[in-house]
N, C-alpha and C positions, 0 to 999 in steps of 0.2 A: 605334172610339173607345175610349180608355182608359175601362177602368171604375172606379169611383171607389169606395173601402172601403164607403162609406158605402150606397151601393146594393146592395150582396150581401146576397140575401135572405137569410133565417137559420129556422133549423124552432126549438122549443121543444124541449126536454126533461124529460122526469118530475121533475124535482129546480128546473123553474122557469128554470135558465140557457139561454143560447139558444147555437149554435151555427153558424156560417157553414156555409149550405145546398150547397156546393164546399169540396172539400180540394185538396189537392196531394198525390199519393201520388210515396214516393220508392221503392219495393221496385223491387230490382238497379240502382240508381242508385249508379255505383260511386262508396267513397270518395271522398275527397282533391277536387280541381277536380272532377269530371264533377258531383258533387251540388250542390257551391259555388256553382257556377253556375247550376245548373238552381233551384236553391231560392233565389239573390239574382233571377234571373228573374223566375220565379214570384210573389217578392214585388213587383218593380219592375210588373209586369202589374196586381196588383190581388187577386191571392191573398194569406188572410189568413189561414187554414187548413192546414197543416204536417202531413202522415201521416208517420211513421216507425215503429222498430222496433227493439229492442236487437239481433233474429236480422240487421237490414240490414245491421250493421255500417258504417253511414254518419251514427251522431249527433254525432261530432267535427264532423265537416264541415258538418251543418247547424248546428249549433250557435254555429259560427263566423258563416254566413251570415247567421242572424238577429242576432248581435252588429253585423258591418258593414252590415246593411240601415238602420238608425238607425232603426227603425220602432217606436215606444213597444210596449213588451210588453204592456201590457193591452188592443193594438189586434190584438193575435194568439193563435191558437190553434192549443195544439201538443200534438198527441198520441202517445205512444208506447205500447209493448207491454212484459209481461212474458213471456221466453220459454221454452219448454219443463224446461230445464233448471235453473229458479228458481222451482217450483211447491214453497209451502211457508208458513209466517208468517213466521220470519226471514230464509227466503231473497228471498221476494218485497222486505221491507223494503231489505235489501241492495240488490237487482238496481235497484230505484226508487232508490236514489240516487246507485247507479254510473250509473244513464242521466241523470240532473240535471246529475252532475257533468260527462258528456262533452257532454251539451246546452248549458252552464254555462248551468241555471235555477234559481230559486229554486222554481220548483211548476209542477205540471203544467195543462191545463186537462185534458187524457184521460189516462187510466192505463188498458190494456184487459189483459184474461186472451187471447194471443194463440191459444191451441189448448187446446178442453177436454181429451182426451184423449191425452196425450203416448202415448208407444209405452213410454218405460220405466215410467208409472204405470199403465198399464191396469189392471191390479186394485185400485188405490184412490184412481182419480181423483176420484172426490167427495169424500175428506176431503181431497186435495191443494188439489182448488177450494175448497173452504170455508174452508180455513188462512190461502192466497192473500188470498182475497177478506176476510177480518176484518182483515187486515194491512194493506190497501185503504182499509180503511172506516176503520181507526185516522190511517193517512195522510190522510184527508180533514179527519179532525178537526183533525190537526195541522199543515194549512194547505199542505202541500205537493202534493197534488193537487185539482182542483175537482170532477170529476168521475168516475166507476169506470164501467167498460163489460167489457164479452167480444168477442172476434170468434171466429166459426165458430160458436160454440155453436146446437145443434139444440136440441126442444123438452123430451127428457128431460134436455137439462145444465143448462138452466137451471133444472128443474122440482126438480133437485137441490139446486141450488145458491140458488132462493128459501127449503128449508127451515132454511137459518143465517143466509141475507142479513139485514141490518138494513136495508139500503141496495138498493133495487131497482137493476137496471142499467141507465145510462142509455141505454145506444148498445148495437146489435152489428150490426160487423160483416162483412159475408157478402163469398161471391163471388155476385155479383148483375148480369146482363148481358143485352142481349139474346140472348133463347135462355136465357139460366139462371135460371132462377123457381122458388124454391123456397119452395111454396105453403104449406106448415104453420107452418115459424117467421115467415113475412113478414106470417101471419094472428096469429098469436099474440103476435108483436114489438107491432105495431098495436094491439092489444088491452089491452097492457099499458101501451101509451105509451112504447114502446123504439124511439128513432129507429136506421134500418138505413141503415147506410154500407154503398157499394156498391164493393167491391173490384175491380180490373181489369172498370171498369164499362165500357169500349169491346172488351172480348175479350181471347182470347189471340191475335189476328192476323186470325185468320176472319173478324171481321168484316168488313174492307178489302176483300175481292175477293168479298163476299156478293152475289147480285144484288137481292134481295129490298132491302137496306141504299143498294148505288148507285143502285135504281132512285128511292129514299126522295132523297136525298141531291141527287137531279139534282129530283126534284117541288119539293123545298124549295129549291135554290138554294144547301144547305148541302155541310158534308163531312159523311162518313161518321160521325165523333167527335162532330159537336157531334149528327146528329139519336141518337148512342144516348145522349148527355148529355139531350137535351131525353124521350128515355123515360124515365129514371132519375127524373129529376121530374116527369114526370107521374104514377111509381108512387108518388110520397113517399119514393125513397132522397135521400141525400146520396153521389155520388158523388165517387172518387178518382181522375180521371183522372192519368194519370204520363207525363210525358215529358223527355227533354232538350234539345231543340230550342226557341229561344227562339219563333220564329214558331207552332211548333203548341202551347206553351205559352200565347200569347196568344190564337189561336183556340179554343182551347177553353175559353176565359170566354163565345165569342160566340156563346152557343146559347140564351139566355134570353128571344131572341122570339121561339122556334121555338113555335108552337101543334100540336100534331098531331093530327090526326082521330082518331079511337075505333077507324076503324077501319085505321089506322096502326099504332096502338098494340098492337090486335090479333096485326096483322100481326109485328110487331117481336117483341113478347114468345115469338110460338110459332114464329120462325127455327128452323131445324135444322141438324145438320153444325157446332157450337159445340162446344168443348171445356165438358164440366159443373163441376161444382165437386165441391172432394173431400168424401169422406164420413170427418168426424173421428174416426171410432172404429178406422177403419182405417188411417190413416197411419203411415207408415216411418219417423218421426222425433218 
């Protein structure tokens, strides 16, 4: 059954706005058609929730598909990133409205810090984040984003970056899957009231041919995708599942009567043989 806007559960946020509990992620959803489609899809399914990214190089494309979906924009939420190479106060400002204009929006509901530690600022990435992030927070005043977030950030970047915040962050985030649990910032996120988006929440592949997963998948009567979407909320992420395919685009709304045992949940959370998530302080880029 089509699901209908009005039923997508939604989490709160520290700042009071709520946010639809599912996204749609687009990362390597090529330009041009491939994303057009997958994100007029996505809409036409009952997704209301939009992941992108300046680095996708695909916000032309979405941009255009929320224009022809006809779908009132205050009935959506659309987040993008600032990336590596626009860590800064002017540049951020810049980069925030070179993505509005290829989105053609007038305001964001997310504006996230895509990676705390770029590889060219390593030695002064905390006043890079704090520039960033005042530029943010000026942007919120001035109506053109609703919300500021980070994604990747660990528990010393953020611990950084609350000593200039005015604006705690609402979101971050992570790469978050079964099998990737990353215990410190998911205790810490929690603690603060930072709701944690969960990045390629069905894997990087591995999960598919998991047995631990198919044997879950055949108990339930489901696929694979919806029972690691039905773990993702029972931890309290908001997951971004991504695809192009219209059919498993729409299947993976249909995981919200999945109830799972404790010790399912268990089970799922400490899979092995998953690819982990990176560690920001050390990436190539």
């Amino acid at each position: 059954k089509r699901m209908e806007e009005n039923e997508m559960k939604t989490y709160q946020m520290n700042n009071g706005l709520t946010i639809p509990a599912l996204g749609f992620g687009t990362y390597l959803s090529k330009d041009g058609e491939e994303v057009y489609q997958a994100v007029l899809s996505a809409l036409e399914a009952g997704y209301r929730h939009i992941d992108t990214a300046t680095f996708y190089g695909n916000e032309e494309s979405i941009g255009r598909a929320i224009q022809d979906s006809g779908i009132p924009r205050e009935e959506l939420f659309i987040t993008t990133k600032l990336w590596n190479d626009a860590h800064g106060y002017e540049e951020a400002k810049a980069a925030l409205q070179d993505s509005l204009d290829r989105l053609q929006l007038d305001y964001l509901d997310l504006y996230l810090i895509h990676w705390p530690n770029p590889v060219q600022l390593r030695n002064r990435w905390q006043a890079a984040n704090a520039d960033s992030w005042r530029a943010m927070e000026e942007m919120v005043e001035a109506g053109l984003i609703r919300t500021i977030g980070v994604s990747n950030f660990l528990v010393h970047h953020l611990e950084e970056l609350l000593k200039t915040a005015k604006i705690i962050p609402a979101v971050n985030q992570l790469r978050l899957a079964p099998g990737v649990y990353q215990t410190e910032i998911i205790d810490y996120c929690k603690d603060k009231g930072i709701v944690l988006e969960a990045w390629s929440p069905l894997g990087r592949g591995e999960l598919f041919s998991h047995p631990t997963m198919l044997a879950l998948a055949e108990k339930y009567g489901k696929t694979v995708a919806q029972i690691a979407l039905a773990w993702s909320w029972s931890q309290g992420f908001l997951p971004l599942p991504k695809s192009v395919t219209p059919s498993r685009i729409r299947e993976n709304l249909n995981f919200q009567d999945i109830l799972l045992s404790e010790e399912d949940i268990t089970a799922i959370t400490t899979i092995e043989g998953v690819t982990g998530a990176y560690d920001p302080d050390n990436i190539s880029f």
